[in-house]
C-alpha positions in Angstrom: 0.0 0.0 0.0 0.9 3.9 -0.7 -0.4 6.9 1.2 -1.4 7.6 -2.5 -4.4 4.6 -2.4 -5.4 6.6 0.6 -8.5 9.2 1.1 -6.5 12.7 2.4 -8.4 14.6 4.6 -7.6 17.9 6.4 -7.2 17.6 10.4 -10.3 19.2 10.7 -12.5 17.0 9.0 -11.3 14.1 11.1 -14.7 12.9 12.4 -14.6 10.3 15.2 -14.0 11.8 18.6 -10.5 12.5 19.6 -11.2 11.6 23.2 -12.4 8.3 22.2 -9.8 8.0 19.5 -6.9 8.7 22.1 -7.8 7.6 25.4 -10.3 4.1 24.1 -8.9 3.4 20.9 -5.3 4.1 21.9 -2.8 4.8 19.0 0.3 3.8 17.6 3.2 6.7 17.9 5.6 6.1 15.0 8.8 7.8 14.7 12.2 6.6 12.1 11.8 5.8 8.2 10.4 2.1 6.8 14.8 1.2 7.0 14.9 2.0 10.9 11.7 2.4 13.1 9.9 1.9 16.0 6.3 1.9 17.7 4.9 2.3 20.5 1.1 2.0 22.0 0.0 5.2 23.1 -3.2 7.0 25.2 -2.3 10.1 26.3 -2.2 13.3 24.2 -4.5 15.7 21.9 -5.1 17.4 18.9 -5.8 21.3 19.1 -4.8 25.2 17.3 -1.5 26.3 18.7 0.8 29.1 16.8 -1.8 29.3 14.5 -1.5 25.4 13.5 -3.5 22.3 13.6 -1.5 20.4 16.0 -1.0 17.2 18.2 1.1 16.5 21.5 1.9 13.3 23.0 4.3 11.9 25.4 6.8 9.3 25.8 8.6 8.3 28.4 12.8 8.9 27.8 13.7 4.8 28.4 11.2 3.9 25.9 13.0 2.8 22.7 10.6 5.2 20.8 12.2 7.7 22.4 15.3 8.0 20.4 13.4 7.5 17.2 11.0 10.8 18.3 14.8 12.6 18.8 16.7 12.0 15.8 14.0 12.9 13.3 11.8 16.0 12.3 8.6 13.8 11.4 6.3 11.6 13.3 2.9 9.5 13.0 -0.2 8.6 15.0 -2.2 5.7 13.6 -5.3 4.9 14.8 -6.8 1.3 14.2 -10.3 -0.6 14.6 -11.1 -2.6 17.3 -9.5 -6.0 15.2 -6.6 -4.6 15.7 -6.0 -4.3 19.6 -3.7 -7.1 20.4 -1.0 -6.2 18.1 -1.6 -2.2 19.8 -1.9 -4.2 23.1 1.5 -6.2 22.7 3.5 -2.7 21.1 2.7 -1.5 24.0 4.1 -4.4 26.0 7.4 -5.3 24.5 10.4 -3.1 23.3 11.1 -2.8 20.4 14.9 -3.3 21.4 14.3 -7.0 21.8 11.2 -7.8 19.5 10.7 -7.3 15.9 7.2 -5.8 17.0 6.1 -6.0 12.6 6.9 -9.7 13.2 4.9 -10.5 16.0 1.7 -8.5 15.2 1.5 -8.8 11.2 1.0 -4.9 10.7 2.5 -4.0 8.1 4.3 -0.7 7.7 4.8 1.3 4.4 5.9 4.9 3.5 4.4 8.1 4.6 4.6 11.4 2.1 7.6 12.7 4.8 9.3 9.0 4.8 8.2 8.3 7.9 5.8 4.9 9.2 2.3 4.4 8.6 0.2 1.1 8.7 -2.0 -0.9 6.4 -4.7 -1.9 9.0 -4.4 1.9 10.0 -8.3 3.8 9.9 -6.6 6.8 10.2 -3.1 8.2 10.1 -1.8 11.6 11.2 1.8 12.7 10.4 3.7 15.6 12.0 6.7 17.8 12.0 7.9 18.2 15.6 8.1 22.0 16.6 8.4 21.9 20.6 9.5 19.4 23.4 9.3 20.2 26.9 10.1 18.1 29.5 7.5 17.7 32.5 8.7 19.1 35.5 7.8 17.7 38.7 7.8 20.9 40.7 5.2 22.5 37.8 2.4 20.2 38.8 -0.5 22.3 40.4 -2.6 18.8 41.7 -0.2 16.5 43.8 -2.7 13.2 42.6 -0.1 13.5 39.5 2.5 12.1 40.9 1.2 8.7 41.3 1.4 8.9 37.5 5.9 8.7 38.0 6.1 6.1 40.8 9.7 6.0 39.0 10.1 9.2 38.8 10.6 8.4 34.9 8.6 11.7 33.8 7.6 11.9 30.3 8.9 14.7 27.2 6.0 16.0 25.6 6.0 16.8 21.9 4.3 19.1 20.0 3.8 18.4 16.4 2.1 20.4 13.3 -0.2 17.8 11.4 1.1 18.0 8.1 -0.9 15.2 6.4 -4.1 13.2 7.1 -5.1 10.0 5.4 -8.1 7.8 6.2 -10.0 4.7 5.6 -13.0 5.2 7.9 -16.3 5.3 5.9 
């Protein structure tokens, strides 16, 4: 498959409910080229206007393997997948990538966005961004202690804003 077979949609005609999509669907955060990749299962972050920009932000943790991947390059992917699809988002979110050949063991199959970075053929919808910010959360910053039970490790997360440069669907 080829983002070309795909129906392109601006961000704001993305119709299912980002809430739903994020937090119940859950998501795979993609960052690297089809040579040198990784994945990871996600459920927290958004969609929103900042600098003028239709934009998403999402987090990852720095000793996820993702991690690197979201550093050493300008674009990254959400994908978003049906419910058929939840033990492969299930066991990315499991395993490292480090160890386990995560294409291998879930049969998704990863092909080319219009930036070179990763989308997915059993993807309903895919969302590709160019990083512009990264902040790092900050303990000390958090207004409602209940957080912290969030960083038992105290392994806080980078958060990443990205501009939505393309959007490609296969819901009906």
């Amino acid at each position: 498959m080829k983002y070309q077979d795909l129906r392109k949609i601006e961000p704001q005609d993305i119709k299912q409910n980002p809430f739903t999509l994020i937090d119940d669907d859950w998501f795979l955060l993609s960052a690297g080229s089809l040579h040198a990749f990784n994945t990871m299962t996600a459920s927290w972050g958004g969609v929103g206007i900042l600098w003028n920009k239709p934009v998403v932000f999402c987090f990852v943790r720095p000793q996820r393997y993702t991690y690197k991947f979201m550093e050493s390059n300008e674009f990254f992917t959400m994908s978003f997948f049906d419910e058929s699809n939840r033990d492969a988002l299930s066991l990315c979110g499991k395993v490292s990538g480090r160890q386990t050949d995560k294409m291998k063991a879930t049969g998704l199959i990863p092909f080319e966005s219009p930036q070179g970075s990763v989308f997915f053929e059993q993807s309903k919808l895919m969302i590709e961004c160019r990083k512009l910010y990264f902040s790092d959360i900050i303990p000390e910053h958090f207004q409602v202690e209940a957080i912290n039970k969030n960083y038992p490790k105290k392994d806080y997360h980078r958060m990443y804003i990205g501009e939505i440069t393309s959007c490609f669907t296969n819901f009906k």
